[in-house]
N, C-alpha and C positions, 0 to 999 in steps of 0.2 A: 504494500500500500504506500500511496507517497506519502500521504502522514505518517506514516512512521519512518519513512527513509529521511524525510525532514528532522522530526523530533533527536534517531538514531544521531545525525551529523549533530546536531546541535550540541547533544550529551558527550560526543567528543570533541569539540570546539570548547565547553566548557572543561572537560580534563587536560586540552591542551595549555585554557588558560593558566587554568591551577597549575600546570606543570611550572609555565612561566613568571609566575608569579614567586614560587620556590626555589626558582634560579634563573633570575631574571637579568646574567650577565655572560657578555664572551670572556672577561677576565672574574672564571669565577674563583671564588676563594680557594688556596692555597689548600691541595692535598697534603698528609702530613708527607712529612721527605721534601717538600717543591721548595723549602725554602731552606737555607742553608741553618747548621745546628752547630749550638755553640755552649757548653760547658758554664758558662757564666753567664747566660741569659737572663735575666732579671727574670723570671716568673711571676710572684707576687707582686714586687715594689715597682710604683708605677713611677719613673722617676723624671720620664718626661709627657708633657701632655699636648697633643697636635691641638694647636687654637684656630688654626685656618688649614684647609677649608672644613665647614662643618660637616658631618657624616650626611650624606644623603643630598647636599650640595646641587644645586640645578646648577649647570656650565654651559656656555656658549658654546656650540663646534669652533674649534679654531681660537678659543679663547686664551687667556695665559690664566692659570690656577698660582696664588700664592700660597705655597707651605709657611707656615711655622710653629716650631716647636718647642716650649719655655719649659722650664725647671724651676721650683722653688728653690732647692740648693745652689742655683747660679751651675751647673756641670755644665761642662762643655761640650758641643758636639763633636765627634773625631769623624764622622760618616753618616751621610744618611740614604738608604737605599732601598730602591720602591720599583715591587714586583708585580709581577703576573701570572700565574699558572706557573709559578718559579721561573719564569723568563724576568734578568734581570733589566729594567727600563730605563732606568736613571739613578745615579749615581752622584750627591753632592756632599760638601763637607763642612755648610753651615745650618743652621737653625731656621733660617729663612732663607727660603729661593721661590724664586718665579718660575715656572715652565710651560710652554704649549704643546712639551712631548704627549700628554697625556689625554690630548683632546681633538685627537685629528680623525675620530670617531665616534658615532654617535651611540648612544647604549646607556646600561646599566653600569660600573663598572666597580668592581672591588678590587683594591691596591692591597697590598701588605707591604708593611711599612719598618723597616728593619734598622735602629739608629746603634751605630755605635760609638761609647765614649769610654771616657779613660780607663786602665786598667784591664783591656780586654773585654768591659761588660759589653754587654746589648742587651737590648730591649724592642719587643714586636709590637706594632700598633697594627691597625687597618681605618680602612674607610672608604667611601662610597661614594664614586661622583655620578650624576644623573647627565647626562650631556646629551643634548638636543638641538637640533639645528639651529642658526641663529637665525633665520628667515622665515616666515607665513610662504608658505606653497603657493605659489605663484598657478593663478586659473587661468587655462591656457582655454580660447575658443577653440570649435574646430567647423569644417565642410564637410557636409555630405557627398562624395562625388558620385556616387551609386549605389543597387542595394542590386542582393546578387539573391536567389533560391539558399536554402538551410532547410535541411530536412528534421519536420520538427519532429521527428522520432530518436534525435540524437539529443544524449544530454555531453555536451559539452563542456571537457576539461581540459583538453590542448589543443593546440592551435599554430599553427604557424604554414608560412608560406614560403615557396622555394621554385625558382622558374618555371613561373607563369602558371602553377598548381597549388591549390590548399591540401595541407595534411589536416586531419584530426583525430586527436583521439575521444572516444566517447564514453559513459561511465553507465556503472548501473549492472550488477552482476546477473548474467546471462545476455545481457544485452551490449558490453565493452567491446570495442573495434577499433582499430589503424581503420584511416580509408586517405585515398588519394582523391581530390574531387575538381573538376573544372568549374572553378568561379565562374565562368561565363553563362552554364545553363545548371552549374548544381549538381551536374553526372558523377556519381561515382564510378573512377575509373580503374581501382585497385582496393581491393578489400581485404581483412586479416582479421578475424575475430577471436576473441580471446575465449579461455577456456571458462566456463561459467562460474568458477569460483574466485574467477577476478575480477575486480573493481577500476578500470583505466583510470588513469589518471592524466599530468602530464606527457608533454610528448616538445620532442627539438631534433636535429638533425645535428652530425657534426661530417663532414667531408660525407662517403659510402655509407654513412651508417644513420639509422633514424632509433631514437632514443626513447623509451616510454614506461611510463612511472605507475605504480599501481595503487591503490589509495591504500588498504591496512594490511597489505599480506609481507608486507616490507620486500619488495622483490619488484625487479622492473626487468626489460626486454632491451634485447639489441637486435632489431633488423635489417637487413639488406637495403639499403630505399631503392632500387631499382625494382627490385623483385617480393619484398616484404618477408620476404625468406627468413625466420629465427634463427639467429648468429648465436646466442649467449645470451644469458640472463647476470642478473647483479643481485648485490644486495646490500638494501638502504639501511642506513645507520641512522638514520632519523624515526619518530616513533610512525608518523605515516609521510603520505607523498602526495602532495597536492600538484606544485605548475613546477615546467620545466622549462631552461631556455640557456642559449649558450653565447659566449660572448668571442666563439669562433675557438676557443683554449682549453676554456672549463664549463665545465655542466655547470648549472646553477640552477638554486631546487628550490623550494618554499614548502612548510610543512603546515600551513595555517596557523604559525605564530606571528614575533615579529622579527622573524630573523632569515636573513637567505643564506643560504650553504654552498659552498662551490668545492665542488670536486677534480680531479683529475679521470673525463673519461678512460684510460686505459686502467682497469682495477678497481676504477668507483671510489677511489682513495680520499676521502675529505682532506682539504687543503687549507679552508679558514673559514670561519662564521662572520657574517656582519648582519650588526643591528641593524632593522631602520628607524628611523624618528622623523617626526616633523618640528614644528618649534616650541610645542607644547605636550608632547607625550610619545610612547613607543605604538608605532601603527603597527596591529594584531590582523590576522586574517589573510594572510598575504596568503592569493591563492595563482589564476593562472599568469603566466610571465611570459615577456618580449624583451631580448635585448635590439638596442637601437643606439650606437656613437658613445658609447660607455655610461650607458646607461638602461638601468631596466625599469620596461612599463609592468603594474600589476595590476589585475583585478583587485576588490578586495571583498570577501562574499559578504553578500546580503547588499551590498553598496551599488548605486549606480555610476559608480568612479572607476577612473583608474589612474594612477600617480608614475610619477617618472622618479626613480631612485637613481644617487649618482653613487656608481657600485664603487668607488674608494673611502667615497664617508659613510652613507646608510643615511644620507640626507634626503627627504624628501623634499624635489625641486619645482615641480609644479602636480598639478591636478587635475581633470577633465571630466566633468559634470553631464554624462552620458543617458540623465532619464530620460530626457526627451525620444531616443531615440527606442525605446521600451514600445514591443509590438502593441496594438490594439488586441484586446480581444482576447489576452492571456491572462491567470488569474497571478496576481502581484504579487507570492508567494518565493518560497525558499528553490521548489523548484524549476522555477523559471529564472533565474538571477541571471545578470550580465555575467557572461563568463567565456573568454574566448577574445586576444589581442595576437595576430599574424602583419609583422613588419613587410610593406614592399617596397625595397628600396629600387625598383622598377620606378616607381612615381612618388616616393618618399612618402607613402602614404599608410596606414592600418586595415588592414581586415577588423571588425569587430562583431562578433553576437552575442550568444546567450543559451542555457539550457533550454534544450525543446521549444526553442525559437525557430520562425518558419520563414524567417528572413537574416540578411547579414549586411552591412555596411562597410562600404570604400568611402574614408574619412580620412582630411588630414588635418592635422592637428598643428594649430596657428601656435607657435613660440614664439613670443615677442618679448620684448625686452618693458620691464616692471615700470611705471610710469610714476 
């Protein structure tokens, strides 16, 4: 029933929150061992106390953060050294210092904080900066340039476009399918259905190979794009697989959090996580994806948007306000949602639709410069 396939998604959008919520950072706190160990760590005696920045600190992207750290007994500082996942990041040797090493991404982020002073002692602090983009999402207009056939029996979770042919993948177990389709009359030209215990998900090409993501069986496909022929299968390290897209190097995935993952397609090897933010909060729901000039466009479910991330910060740089383009005549429900963004750098324009939408849109999307 689709009430319940609704309801189902939702109860896992809400576990994915809570997941996020309990570890809501790429720099997350120090496993024991990640940090270096030392014989005369001050354990108890707290002898210095971080007065800036305050735990939990909102920060600019790109801002300078001031440390400083006082002592009643006047001790001096010999070192102060501020980690990551036990990657060491900065290294200084007073009490106060300024830095913008720590903000050139946007997230949650938990430091550990490692001072040492005379005698050989140390002492561990930590803390938590919040760092969000420094700009409001810039609302980009766009044109309609045409609207193309969608077969509204596809629910739609990937998408992308590749000379002069739409791929997608479609979701919904017993019903999930690769197809290859001509924009111009809707034909599907090449088909690949998956085995009924899967759930398609995303889906991107890299060189021969077309790439597809399956929503909770943690497992995706590689096939042939010529022939749709199964090469190999993978498997996701993330807890499900929403949108996939690639920026010609690395897969990049989205799990319906707020974070995108990029891998190394040979191996499926994750490579690094990045937040996104806008300039008020961490944007959740990230579902299907397009890259576009170093940057990725996303759906975000249940929304009529889709936002442009710049994939070095997790900055969200502008936004496109897509209801208007919501078919007539379908019920405005969870499974009808905007889902579905295919880049044609043929005309520098998007593919856009939607689950069990019975149309699609050639749109380009007006960047203009903030006035």
């Amino acid at each position: 029933m689709k009430v319940f396939r609704f309801a189902a998604h939702n109860l896992i959008l809400l576990t994915v929150y809570l997941s996020i919520i309990g570890s809501t950072n790429s720099c997350d706190s120090d496993k024991p061992g990640n940090t270096p160990k030392d014989a005369k760590t001050e354990k108890t005696k707290k002898v210095f106390t971080l007065d800036s920045p305050g735990n939990k600190s909102r920060v600019d992207l790109g801002s300078p953060v001031t440390f400083s750290f006082s002592s009643k007994d006047s001790i001096a500082v010999d070192s102060v050294l501020v980690y990551c996942n036990g990657e060491l990041l900065l290294s200084e040797k007073t009490a106060v210092f300024t830095t913008d090493e720590l903000t050139r991404e946007v997230g949650l982020k938990n430091y550990r904080i490692r001072i040492h002073y005379p005698d050989g002692k140390v002492q561990n602090l930590s803390t938590e900066l919040r760092i969000f983009a420094a700009k409001e999402p810039q609302a980009y207009p766009y044109k309609v340039l045409r609207t193309i056939p969608h077969d509204e029996k596809d629910y739609t979770q990937g998408y992308f476009y590749l000379d002069a042919y739409l791929y997608e993948s479609t979701g919904q177990k017993g019903h999930s399918r690769l197809i290859k389709t001509d924009p111009a009359s809707g034909k599907v030209l090449m088909e690949h259905r998956l085995d009924a215990q899967y759930f398609g998900e995303g889906l991107t090409s890299i060189g021969n190979k077309i790439y597809q993501l399956t929503w909770l069986s943690k497992k995706g496909f590689v096939y042939n794009l010529e022939t749709f022929e199964l090469e190999s299968e993978f498997k996701l390290t993330t807890n499900e697989g929403w949108g996939l897209t690639t920026d010609g190097k690395d897969l990049i995935l989205s799990d319906g959090s707020a974070r995108l993952y990029f891998y190394d397609p040979d191996g499926f090897v994750e490579k690094r996580q990045l937040f996104v933010a806008n300039n008020q909060q961490l944007v959740r729901n990230l579902n299907e994806l397009e890259y576009r000039n170093g940057a990725v466009w996303a759906n975000i479910l249940y929304n009529p948007v889709i936002i442009k991330i710049d994939i070095q910060t997790g900055a969200v740089l502008g936004r496109v306000d897509l209801s208007g383009l919501f078919p007539k005549n379908l019920p405005e429900d969870g499974d009808h949602v905007l889902n579905g963004i295919a880049y044609n750098p043929d005309n520098d324009s998007f593919f856009v639709t939607g689950k069990y939408w019975p149309i699609a849109y050639e749109i380009r999307i007006i960047e203009h410069a903030a006035k």
